[in-house]
C-alpha positions in Angstrom: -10.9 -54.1 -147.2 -12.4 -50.6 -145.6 -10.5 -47.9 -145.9 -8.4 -46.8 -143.2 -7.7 -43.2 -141.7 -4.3 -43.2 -143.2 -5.9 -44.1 -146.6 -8.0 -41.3 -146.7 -4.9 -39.2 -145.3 -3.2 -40.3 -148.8 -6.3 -39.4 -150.8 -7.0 -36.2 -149.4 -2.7 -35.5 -150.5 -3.9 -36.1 -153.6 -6.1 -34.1 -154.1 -3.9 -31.0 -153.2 -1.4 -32.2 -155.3 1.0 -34.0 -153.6 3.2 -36.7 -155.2 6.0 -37.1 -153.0 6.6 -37.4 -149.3 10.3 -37.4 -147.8 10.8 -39.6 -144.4 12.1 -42.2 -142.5 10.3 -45.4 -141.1 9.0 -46.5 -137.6 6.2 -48.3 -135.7 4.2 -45.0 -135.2 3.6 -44.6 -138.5 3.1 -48.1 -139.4 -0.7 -47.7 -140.4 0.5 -44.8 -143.1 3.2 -46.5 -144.4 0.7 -49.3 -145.1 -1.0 -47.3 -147.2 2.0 -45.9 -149.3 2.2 -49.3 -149.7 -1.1 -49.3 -151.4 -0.9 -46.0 -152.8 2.8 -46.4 -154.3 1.6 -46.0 -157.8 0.4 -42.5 -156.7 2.6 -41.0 -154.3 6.4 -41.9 -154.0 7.6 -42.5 -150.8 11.5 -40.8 -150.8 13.3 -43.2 -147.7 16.0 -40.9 -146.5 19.2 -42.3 -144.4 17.9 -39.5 -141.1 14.7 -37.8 -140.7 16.8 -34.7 -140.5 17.2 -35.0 -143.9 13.7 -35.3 -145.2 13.2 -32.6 -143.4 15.6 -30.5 -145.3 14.2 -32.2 -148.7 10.7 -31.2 -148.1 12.5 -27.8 -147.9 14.5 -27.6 -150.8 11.0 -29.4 -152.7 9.6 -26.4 -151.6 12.4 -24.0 -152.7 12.7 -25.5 -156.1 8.8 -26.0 -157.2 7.3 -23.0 -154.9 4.7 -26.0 -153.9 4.6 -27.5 -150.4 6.9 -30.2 -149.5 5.9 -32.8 -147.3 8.0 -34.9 -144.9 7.0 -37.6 -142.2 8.2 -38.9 -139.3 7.7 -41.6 -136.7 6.9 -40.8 -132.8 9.3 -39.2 -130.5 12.8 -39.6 -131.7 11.8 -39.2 -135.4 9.4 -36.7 -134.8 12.6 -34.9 -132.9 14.9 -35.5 -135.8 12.7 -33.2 -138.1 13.1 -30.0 -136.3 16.6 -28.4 -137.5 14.9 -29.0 -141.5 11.6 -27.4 -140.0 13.3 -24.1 -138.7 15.1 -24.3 -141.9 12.2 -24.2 -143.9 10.3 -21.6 -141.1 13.1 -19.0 -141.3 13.4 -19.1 -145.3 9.2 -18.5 -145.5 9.1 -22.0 -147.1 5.7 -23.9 -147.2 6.0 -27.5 -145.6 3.7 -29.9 -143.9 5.1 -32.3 -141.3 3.2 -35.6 -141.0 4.1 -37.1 -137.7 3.4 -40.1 -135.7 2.4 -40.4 -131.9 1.7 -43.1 -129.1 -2.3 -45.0 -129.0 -4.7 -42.2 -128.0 -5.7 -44.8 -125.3 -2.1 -44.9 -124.4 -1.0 -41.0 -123.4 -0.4 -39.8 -120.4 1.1 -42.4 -119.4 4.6 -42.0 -119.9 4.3 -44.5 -122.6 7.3 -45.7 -124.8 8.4 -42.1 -127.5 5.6 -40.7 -125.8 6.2 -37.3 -126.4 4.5 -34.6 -126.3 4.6 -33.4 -129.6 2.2 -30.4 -129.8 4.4 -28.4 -127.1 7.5 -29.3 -128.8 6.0 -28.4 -132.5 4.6 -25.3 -130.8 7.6 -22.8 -132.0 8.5 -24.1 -135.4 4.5 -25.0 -136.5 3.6 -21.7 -134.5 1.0 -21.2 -137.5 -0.7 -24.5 -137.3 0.0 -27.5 -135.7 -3.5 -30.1 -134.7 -3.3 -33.5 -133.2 -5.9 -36.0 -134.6 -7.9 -37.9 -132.4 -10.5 -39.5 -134.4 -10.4 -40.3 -138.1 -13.4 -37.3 -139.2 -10.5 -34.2 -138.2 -8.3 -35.6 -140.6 -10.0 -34.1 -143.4 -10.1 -30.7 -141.7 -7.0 -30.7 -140.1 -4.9 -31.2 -143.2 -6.9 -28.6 -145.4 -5.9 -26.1 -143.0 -2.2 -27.2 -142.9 -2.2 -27.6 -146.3 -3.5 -24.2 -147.0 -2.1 -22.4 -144.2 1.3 -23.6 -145.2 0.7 -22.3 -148.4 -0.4 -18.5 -147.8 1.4 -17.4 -145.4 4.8 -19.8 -146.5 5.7 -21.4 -143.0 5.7 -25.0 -141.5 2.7 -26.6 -140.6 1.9 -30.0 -138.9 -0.2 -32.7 -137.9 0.4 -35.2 -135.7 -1.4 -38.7 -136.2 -1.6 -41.2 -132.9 -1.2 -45.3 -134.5 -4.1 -45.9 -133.4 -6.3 -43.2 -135.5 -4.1 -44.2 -138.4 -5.3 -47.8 -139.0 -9.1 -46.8 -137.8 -11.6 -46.9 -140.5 -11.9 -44.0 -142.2 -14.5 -41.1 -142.0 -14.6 -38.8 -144.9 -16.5 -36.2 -143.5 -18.6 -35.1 -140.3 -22.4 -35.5 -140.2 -24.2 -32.1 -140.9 -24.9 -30.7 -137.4 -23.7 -28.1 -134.9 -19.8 -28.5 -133.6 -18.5 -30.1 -136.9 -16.4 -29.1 -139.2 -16.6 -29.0 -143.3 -13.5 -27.8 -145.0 -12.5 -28.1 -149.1 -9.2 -28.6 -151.2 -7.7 -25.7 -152.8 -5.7 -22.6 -152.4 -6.2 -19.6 -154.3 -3.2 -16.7 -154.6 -4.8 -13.5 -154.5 -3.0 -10.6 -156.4 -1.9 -8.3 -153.7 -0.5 -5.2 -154.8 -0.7 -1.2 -153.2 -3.3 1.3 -153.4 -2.7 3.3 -156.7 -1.7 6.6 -154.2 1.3 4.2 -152.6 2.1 3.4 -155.5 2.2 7.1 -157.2 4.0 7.6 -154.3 7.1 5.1 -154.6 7.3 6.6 -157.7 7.6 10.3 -157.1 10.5 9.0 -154.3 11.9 6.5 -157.3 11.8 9.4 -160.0 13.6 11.9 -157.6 16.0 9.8 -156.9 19.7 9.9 -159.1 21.9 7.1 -157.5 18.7 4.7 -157.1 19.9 0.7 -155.3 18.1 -2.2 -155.7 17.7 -5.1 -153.5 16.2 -7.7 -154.1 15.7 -11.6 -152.6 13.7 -14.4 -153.2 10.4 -13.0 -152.8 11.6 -11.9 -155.9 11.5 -15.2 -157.8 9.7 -14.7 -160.8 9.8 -11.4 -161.3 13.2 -11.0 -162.5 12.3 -9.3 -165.7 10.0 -6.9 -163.8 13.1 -5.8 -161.8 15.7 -5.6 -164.8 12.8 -3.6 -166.6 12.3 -1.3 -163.3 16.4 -1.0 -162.9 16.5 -0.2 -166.5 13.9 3.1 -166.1 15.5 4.0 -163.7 19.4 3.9 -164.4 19.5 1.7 -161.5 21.8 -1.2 -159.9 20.8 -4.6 -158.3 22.2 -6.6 -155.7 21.2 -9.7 -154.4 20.7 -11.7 -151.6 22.2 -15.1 -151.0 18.6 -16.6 -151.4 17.9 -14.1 -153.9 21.1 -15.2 -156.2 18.9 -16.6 -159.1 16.5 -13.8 -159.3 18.5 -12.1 -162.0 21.5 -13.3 -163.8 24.9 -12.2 -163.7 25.5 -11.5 -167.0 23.6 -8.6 -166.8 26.3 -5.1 -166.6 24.7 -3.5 -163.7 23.9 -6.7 -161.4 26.6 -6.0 -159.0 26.0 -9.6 -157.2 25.6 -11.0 -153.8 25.6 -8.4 -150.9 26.7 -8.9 -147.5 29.4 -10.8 -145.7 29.5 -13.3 -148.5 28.9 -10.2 -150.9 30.7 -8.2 -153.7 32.7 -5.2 -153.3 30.3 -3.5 -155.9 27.1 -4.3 -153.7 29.5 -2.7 -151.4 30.2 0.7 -153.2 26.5 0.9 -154.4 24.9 1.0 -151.1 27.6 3.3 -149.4 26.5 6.0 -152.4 23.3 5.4 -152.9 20.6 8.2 -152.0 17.6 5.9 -152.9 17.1 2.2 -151.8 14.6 0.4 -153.7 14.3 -3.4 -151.6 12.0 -5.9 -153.5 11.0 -9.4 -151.7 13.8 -9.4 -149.0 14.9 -9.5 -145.0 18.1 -9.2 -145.6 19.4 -9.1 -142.0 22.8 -7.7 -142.4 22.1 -3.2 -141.6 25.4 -2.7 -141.9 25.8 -3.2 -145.3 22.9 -1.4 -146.4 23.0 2.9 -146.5 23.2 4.5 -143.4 20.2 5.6 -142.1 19.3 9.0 -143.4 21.8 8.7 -146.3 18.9 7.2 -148.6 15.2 7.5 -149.2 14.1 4.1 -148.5 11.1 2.0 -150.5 10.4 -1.6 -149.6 8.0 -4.0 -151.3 7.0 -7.4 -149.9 4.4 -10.1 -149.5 4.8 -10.1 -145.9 3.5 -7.1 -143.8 5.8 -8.2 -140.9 9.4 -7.9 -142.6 8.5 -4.2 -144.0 11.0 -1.6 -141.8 13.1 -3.7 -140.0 16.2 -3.4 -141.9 16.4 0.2 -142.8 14.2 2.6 -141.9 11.8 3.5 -145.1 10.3 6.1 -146.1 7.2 3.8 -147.8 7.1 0.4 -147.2 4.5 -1.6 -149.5 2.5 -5.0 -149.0 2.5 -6.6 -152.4 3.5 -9.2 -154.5 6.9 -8.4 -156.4 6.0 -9.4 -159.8 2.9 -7.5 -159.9 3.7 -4.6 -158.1 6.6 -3.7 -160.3 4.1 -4.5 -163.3 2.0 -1.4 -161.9 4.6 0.7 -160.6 6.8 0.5 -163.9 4.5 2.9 -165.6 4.7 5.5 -163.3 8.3 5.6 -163.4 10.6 8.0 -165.6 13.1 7.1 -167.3 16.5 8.7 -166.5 18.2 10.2 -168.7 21.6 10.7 -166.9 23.1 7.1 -166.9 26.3 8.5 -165.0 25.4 6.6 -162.0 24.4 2.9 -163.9 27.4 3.2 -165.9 29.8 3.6 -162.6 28.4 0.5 -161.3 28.9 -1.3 -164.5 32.4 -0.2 -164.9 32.6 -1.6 -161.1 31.2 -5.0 -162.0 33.3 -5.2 -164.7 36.5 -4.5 -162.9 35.1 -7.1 -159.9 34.6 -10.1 -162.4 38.1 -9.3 -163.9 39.4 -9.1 -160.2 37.7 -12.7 -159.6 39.1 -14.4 -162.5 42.5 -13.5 -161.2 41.6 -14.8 -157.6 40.5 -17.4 -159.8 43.4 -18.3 -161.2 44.1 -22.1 -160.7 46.9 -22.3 -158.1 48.1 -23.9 -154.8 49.0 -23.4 -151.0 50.9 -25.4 -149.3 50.2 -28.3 -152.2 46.7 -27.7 -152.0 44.1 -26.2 -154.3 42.7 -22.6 -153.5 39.1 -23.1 -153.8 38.4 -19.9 -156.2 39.6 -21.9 -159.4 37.8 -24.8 -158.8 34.2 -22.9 -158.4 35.2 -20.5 -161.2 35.8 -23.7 -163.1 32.3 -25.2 -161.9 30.6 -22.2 -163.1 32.1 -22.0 -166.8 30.9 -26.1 -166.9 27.8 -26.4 -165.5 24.9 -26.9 -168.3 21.6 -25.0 -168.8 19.4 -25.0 -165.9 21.2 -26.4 -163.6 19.7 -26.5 -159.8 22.4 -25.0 -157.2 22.4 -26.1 -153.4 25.5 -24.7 -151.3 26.0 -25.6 -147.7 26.5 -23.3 -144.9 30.6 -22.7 -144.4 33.0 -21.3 -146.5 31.8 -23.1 -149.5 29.1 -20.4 -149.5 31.4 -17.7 -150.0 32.9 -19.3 -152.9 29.6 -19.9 -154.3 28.1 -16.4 -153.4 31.3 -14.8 -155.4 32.7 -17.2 -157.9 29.6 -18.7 -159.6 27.6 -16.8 -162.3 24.3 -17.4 -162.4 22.9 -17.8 -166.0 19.1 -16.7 -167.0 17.1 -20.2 -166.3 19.1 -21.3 -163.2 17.6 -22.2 -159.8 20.2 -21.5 -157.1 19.5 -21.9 -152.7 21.3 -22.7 -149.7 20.0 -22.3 -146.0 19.9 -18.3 -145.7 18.4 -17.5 -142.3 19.2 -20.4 -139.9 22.4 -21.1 -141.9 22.5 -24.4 -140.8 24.9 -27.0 -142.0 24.3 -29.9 -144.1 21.1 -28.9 -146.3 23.4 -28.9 -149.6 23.5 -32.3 -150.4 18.9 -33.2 -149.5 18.4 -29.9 -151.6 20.2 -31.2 -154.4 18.5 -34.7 -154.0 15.4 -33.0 -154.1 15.7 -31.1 -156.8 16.1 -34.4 -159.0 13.2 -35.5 -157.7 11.4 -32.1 -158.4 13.1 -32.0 -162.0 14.5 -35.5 -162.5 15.3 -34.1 -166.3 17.9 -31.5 -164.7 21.6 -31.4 -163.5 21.6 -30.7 -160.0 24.9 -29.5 -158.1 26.0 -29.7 -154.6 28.3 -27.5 -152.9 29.5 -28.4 -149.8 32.7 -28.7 -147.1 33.9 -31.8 -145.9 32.6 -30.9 -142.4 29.0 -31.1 -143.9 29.8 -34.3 -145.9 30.4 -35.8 -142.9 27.9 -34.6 -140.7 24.9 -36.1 -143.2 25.9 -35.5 -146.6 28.2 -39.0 -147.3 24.7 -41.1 -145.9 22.6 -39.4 -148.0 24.6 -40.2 -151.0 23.7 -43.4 -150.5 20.0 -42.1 -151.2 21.2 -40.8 -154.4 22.3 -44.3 -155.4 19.6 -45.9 -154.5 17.1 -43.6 -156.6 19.4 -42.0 -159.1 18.4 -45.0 -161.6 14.6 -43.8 -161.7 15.9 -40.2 -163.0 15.3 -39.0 -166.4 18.8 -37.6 -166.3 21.2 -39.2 -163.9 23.6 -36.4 -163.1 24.0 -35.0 -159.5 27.4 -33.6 -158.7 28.6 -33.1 -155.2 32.0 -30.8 -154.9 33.1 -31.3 -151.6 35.9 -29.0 -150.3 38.4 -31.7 -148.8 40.4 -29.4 -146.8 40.2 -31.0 -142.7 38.9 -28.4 -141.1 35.8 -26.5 -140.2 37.0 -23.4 -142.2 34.4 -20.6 -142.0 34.4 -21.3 -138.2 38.0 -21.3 -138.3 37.9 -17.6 -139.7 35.3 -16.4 -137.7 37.1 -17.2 -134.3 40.2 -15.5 -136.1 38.5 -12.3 -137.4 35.8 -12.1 -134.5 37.2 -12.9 -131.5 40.7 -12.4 -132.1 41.4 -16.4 -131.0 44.4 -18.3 -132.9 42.4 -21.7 -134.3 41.7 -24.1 -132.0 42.4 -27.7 -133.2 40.5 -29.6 -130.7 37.2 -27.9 -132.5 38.3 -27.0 -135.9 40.5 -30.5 -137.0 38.2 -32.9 -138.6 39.6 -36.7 -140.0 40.1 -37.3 -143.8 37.9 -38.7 -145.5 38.6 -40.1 -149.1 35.3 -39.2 -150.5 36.3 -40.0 -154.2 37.0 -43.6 -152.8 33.6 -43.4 -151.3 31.5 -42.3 -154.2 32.9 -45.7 -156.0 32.7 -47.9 -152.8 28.4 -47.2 -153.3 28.7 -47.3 -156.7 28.7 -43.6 -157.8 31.6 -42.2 -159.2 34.0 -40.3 -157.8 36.5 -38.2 -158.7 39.5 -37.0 -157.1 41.5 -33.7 -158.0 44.8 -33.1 -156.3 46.4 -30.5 -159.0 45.6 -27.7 -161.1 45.6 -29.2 -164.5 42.6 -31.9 -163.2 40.2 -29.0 -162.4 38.7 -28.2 -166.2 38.6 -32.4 -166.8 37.5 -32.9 -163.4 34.2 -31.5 -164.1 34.0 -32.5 -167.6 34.1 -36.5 -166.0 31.2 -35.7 -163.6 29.0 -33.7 -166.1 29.2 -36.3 -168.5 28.7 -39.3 -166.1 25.6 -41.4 -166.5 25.6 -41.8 -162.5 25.4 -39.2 -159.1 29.4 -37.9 -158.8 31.2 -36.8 -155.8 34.1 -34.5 -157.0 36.9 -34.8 -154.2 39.0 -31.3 -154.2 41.8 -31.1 -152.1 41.8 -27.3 -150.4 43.8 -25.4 -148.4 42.4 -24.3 -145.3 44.9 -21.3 -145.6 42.3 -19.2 -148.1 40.4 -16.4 -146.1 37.3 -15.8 -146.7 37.4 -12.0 -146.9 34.3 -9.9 -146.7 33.8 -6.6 -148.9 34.8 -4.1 -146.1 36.5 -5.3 -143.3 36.5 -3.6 -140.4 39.3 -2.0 -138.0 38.1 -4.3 -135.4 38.4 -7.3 -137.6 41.6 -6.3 -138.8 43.2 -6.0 -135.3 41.3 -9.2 -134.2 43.1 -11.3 -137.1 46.5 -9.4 -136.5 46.2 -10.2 -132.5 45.3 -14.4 -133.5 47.5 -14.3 -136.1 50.4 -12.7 -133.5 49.5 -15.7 -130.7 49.4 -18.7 -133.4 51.9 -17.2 -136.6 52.4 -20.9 -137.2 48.6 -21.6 -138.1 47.4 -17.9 -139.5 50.1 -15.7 -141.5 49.7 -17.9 -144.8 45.8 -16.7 -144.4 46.7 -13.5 -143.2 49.1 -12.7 -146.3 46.5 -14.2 -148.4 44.1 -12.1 -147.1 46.0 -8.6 -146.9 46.7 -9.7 -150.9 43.3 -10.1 -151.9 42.4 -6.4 -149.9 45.3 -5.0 -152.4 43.8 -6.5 -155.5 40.7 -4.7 -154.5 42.0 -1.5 -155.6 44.6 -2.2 -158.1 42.2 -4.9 -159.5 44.0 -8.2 -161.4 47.6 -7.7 -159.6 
């Protein structure tokens, strides 16, 4: 049998590396998924329950291995379904390629069945490259430059394949003549760091400095030592941002933690004192937590020339790559010899990790857990390098505050489209990234329901093919859409509103053991510590099934006057449905300064 253009579509994956493409079947992609067929021995073929979901796995694939992720869909609907995973993975710089069906060539234009067209509505979220092929010779082209494309500048890419190209005999490459096309396989990182005078000067600005912040996010993946070494010089805290949480560990004295809404009262303090900002592979979007302008000479390093100055006005903003342009810039730097300032920030840290084991404290409202013990709990349990997805909603607070990330751990959620239900696919696909490792999901029931309970029935139908079975979803079983809840409350002032926020029960423990997982139910205090002692020893996927109170605020690290009056004035029109929250919350605030009471 000839090859077809699919077939040398899968070959040409091959040879840049891919193993594993995440979709969903359908007729306009029958001529690929015949040859997955014939290539199964090479490339898996990960069926997810939506194509929204293998979407959101090629994602987190991409998160987890720094590699593109690849997902495919069929025409119109399922090439539709992908998009909320795509912005996910365009918003968080992550490299994946989209494979997508279309009508016959013969056939468009004609308002033909999921005729859509696909390049206008992949315009925005494949802005950086996105090709229809039309004859089987472009293939080869067309995904090099997606391929690569995707890969050096870290955004979506696409390529949409019409049936009838797909089962046409294939063409490996263009005859040698004018108006053709000859691409290759590979892409090659350069090392992109400053001039050695930008760099001279960060350092004169870095050396002056005496209460020097660090920033840093996930550009700064892999360069944690670099930035311990750099804060160490220079007598320096760090904070973090969400997708920056695994950068460093948290056993480290001066890593104050996650900044921001979801952040640490110490990331707080720091930034509100600091007279130097040092930000290293990060857009963190939230200015208000970050010095006042003015207050701090500002230094910013970062792969991408277009996120440099946009959060804080700096006073030197470098393109480079983190890793190695802390490796040059470290030995230009002096080393302080006044440690006044890294000492208050570790006697700060100290006192916040004290004040979040009492939060911590396993205990009930209104007969229902509070949701701090439980993740405190996770994070004393969960083994060596374990993979950490959390889901957008107040689970992500928890997460941000209550987990400690330990030196080998990989840890993401969605950061800059925040979308909902990427916990559970990223945790998926980080077993099939590192089928040896524990992956955990963290997640509200809102999310479960919205995708995550289907795609646990992906997990068992793979979770046998793992080298180590465990994947263990927490889902916060509480019946309501919480962090909305508290935003309407804190923002806007507005008592809840039930007809938005109430969402059915859902026994998910039952549910876990109906598809033959296991699940796990915990109702009290004393089944938290053997709650997670059950699912990390399980030789199956695990859905842990906490019962929360809805009543636990989610309280930021400075709350404003105008939040403050907001919650009084929602709390005043619905005293029924807010004061436990309220209390809660105007207790937590005290703790704050008179830590562990």
């Amino acid at each position: 049998m000839a090859k077809t253009a699919a077939d040398f579509l899968l070959d040409r994956l091959l040879d840049w590396g891919v193993d594993t493409v995440y979709g969903f079947p359908g007729d306009g992609i029958n001529g690929i998924l015949g040859s997955l067929r014939r290539y199964e021995d090479r490339i898996r073929f990960i069926q997810t329950r939506h194509e929204e979901m293998a979407s959101f796995m090629a994602c987190g694939h991409a998160k987890w291995t720094g590699q593109v992720g690849v997902c495919m869909a069929t025409s119109g609907p399922g090439a539709i379904h992908l998009l909320n995973g795509l912005y996910d993975a365009k918003l968080d710089h992550q490299p994946v390629v989209a494979i997508v069906g279309q009508t016959y060539v013969r056939a468009m234009g004609g308002d033909f069945q999921q005729e859509v067209n696909l390049l206008q509505l992949y315009s925005d979220v494949a802005s950086a490259y996105v090709q229809q092929v039309n004859e089987p010779s472009s293939i080869r082209h067309m995904l090099d430059r997606a391929m690569r494309i995707a890969q050096s500048e870290r955004t979506v890419t696409g390529i949409v394949v019409p049936a009838d190209v797909q089962e046409m005999e294939a063409v490996v490459e263009q005859p040698k003549k004018t108006h053709t096309i000859h691409s290759g396989v590979g892409w090659w990182p350069p090392r992109v760091i400053p001039s050695t005078g930008q760099l001279q000067s960060a350092a004169d600005i870095l050396n002056a400095g005496k209460k020097v912040a660090m920033l840093v996010g996930q550009g700064a993946r892999g360069a944690g030592d670099e930035v311990l070494a750099v804060a160490d010089m220079l007598g320096a805290g760090v904070a973090k941002a969400l997708l920056g949480k695994a950068v460093v560990p948290d056993d480290i004295p001066y890593v104050t933690g996650s900044i921001g809404l979801l952040g640490t009262k110490p990331s707080w303090d720091m930034m509100q004192e600091a007279d130097t900002l040092l930000m290293v592979g990060t857009s963190f979007p939230y200015s208000e937590f970050l010095p006042t302008t003015g207050q701090a000479k500002g230094i910013q390093i970062d792969l991408a020339p277009r996120n440099l100055s946009i959060r804080y006005p700096m006073d030197l903003a470098l393109v480079g790559d983190a890793k190695d342009t802390l490796t040059e810039l470290l030995p230009l730097l002096r080393r302080k010899e006044d440690r006044s300032w890294q000492e208050k920030i570790q006697k700060e840290v100290a006192e916040w990790w004290n004040l979040m084991e009492a939060r911590s404290e396993p205990s009930e409202l209104r007969g229902r857990l509070r949701p701090q013990g439980l993740f405190t709990s996770l994070s004393r349990h969960l083994p060596d390098g374990a993979i950490l997805s959390s889901d957008s909603g107040s689970a992500a607070n928890w997460f941000a505050r209550q987990v400690r990330i330990r030196r080998g751990m990989k840890a993401s959620l969605s950061g800059n489209l925040a979308t909902m239900v990427p916990g559970v696919p990223y945790a998926i696909a980080a077993k099939f990234a590192f089928p040896d490792r524990v992956a955990v999901a963290m997640v509200g029931d809102g999310a479960m329901q919205m995708g995550g309970m289907a795609e646990m029935l992906t997990a068992a139908k793979y979770y046998k093919g793992w080298d180590d079975p465990r994947l263990v979803v927490l889902v916060l079983n509480n019946e309501d859409l919480n962090q909305v809840t508290w935003e309407q409350r804190a923002m806007s002032g507005d008592p809840r509103f039930v007809g938005s926020q109430a969402i059915p029960y859902v026994p998910f423990a039952d549910y876990a053991n109906l598809i033959g997982l296991k699940g796990i139910k915990v109702t009290k205090v004393d089944e938290i510590d053997s709650a997670w002692e059950q699912a990390f020893s399980a030789d199956r996927p695990v859905i842990v099934d906490a019962l929360t109170t809805p009543d636990e605020p989610p309280i930021p690290p400075h709350v404003t006057r105008e939040q403050a009056e907001a919650l009084m004035k929602s709390v005043l029109e619905d005293p029924a449905g807010g004061w436990r929250g309220a209390l809660e919350g105007f207790r937590e605030m005290l703790q704050e300064f008179v830590p562990g009471r």
